[in-house]
DRENGU-56156 format. One record per residue (C-alpha): residue in three letters; chain; y, x, z negated. Coordinates in nm, 3 decimals, padded with zeros to 5 digits. Example, Ala and Ser with C-alpha at 12.3 -4.5 7.8 and 13.67 -1.06 7.14 Angstrom:
Ala; A; -00.450; 01.230; -00.780
Ser; A; -00.106; 01.367; -00.714
END
This chain:
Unk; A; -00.571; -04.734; -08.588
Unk; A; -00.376; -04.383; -08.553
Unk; A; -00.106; -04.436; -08.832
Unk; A; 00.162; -04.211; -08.599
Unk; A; 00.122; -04.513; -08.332
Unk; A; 00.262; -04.736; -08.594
Unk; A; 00.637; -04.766; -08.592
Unk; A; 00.811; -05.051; -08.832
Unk; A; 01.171; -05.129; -08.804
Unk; A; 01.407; -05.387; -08.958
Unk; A; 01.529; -05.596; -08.618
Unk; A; 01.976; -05.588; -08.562
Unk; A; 02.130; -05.889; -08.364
Unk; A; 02.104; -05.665; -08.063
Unk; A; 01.729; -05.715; -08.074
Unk; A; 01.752; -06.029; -08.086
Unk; A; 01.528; -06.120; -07.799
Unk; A; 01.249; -05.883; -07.989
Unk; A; 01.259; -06.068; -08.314
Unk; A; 01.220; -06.411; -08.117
Unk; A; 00.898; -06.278; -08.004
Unk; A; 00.765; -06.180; -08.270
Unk; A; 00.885; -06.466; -08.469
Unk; A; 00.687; -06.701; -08.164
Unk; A; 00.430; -06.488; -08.186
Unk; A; 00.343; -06.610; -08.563
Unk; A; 00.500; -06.923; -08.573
Unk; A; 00.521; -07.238; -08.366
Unk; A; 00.928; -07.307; -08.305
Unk; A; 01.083; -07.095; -08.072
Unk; A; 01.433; -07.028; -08.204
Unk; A; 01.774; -07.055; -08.018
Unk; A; 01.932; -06.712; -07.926
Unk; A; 02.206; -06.800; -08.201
Unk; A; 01.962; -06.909; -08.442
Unk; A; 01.845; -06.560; -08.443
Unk; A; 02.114; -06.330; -08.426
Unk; A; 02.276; -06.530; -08.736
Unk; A; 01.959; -06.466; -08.916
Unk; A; 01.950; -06.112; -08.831
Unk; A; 02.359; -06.062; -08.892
Unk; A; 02.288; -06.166; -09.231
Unk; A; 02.228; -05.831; -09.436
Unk; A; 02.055; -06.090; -09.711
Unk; A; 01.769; -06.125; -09.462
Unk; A; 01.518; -05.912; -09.340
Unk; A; 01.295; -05.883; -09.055
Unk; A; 01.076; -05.591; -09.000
Unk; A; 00.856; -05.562; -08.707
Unk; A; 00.565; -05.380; -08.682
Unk; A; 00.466; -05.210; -08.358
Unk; A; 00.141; -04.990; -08.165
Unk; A; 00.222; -04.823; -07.851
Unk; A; 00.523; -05.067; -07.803
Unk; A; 00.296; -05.350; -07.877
Unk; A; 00.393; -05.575; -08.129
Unk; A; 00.083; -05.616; -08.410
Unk; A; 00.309; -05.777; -08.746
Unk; A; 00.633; -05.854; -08.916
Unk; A; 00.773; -05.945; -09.241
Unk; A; 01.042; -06.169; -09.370
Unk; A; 01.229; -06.192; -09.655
Unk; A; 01.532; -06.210; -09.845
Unk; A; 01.756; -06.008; -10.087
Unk; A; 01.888; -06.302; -10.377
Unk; A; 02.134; -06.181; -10.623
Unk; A; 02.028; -06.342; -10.946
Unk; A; 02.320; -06.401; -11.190
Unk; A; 02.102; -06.383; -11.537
Unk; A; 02.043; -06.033; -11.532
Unk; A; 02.325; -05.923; -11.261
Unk; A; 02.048; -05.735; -11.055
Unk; A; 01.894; -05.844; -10.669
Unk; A; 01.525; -05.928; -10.641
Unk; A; 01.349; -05.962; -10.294
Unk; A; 01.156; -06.266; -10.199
Unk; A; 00.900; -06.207; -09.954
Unk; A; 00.882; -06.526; -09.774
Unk; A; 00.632; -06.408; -09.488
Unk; A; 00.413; -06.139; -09.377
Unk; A; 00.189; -06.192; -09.038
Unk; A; -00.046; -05.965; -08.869
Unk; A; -00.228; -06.010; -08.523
Unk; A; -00.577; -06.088; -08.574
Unk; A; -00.733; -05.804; -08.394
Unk; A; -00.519; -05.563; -08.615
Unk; A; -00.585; -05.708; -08.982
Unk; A; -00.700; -05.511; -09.247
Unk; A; -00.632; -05.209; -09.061
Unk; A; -00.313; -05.133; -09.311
Unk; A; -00.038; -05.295; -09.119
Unk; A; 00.036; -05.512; -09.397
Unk; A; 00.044; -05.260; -09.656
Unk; A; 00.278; -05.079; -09.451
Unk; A; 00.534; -05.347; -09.402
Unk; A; 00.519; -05.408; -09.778
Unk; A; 00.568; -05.055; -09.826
Unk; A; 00.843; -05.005; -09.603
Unk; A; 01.004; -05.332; -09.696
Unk; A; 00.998; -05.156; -10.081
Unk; A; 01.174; -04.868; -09.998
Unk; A; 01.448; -05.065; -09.837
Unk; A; 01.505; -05.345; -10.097
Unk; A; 01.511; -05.075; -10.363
Unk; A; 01.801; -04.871; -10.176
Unk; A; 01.961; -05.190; -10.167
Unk; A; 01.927; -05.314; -10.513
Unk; A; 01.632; -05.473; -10.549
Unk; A; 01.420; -05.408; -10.919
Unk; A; 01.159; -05.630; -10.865
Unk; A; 00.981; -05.844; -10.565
Unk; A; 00.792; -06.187; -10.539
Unk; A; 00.557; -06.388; -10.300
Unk; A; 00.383; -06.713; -10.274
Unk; A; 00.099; -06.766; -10.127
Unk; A; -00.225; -07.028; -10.203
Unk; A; -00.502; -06.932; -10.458
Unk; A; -00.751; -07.008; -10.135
Unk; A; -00.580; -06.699; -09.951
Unk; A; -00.806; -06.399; -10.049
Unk; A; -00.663; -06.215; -09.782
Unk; A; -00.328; -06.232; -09.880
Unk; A; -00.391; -06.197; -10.258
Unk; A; -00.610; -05.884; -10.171
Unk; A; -00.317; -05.707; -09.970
Unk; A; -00.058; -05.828; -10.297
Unk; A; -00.284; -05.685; -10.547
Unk; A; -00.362; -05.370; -10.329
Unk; A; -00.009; -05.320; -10.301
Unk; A; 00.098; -05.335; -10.643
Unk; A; 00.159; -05.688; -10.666
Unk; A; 00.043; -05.864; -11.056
Unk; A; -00.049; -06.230; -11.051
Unk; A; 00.235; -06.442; -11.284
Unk; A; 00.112; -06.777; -11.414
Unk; A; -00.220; -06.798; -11.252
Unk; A; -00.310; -07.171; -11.160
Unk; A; 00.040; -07.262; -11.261
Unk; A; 00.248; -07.199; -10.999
Unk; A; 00.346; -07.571; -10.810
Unk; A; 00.615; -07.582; -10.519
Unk; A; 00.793; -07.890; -10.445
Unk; A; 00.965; -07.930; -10.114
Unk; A; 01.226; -08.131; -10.024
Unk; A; 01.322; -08.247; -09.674
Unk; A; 01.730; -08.275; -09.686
Unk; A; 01.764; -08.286; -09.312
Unk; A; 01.811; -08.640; -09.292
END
């Protein structure tokens, strides 16, 4: 991959029909037009997409959280996808890098991601990136389902 074709952008509400596709692209609900553009409208959330020749290849979502114990914003990388054919060609670095560079203009000190300790992928392109394993084996997520 040429790394001029790349271009990576964080999506507005008026590309809202762009960050449905890519969000359908990578995940299996299709979201409702207002769905979207309140995600997007939110300047908490991020979604950056990552594109080849006007072809979509990856995105990234997160959030900005303002943490009261230390009066500073940390970003919380909640997803990172990348078409099949294109892994491991440094898409994902890129969106992590580009997603740094805007969370520290707007705040952000420090970053964090889950992912599972059977993802060597994932925990390749963290450590690659800069990322430092916390609490190794320790980490346990509980879910809770408050929709009904």
């Amino acid at each position: 991959m040429d790394r001029e074709q790349l271009a990576i952008a964080r999506l507005t509400p008026g590309q809202w029909t762009k960050a449905r596709d890519s969000i359908t692209l990578f995940w299996d609900k299709v979201p409702s037009q207002e769905t979207v553009i309140r995600f997007l409208s939110n300047s908490q959330n991020v979604l950056l997409s990552a594109e080849i020749n006007d072809i979509l290849v990856g995105q990234l979502i997160g959030y900005i959280l303002d943490c009261w114990e230390n009066n500073e914003s940390m970003f919380f990388l909640y997803s990172i996808d990348v078409v099949e054919t294109y892994q491991c060609q440094g898409i994902g670095t890129a969106l992590i890098k580009e997603v740094q560079k805007y969370s520290q203009m707007e705040g952000c000190t420090e970053a964090f991601v889950f992912t599972n300790e059977s993802n060597l992928a994932a925990k390749r392109l963290y450590q690659s990136t800069g990322g430092t394993r916390s609490c190794p084996g320790d980490v346990v997520m509980f879910e809770y389902d408050w929709s009904q």
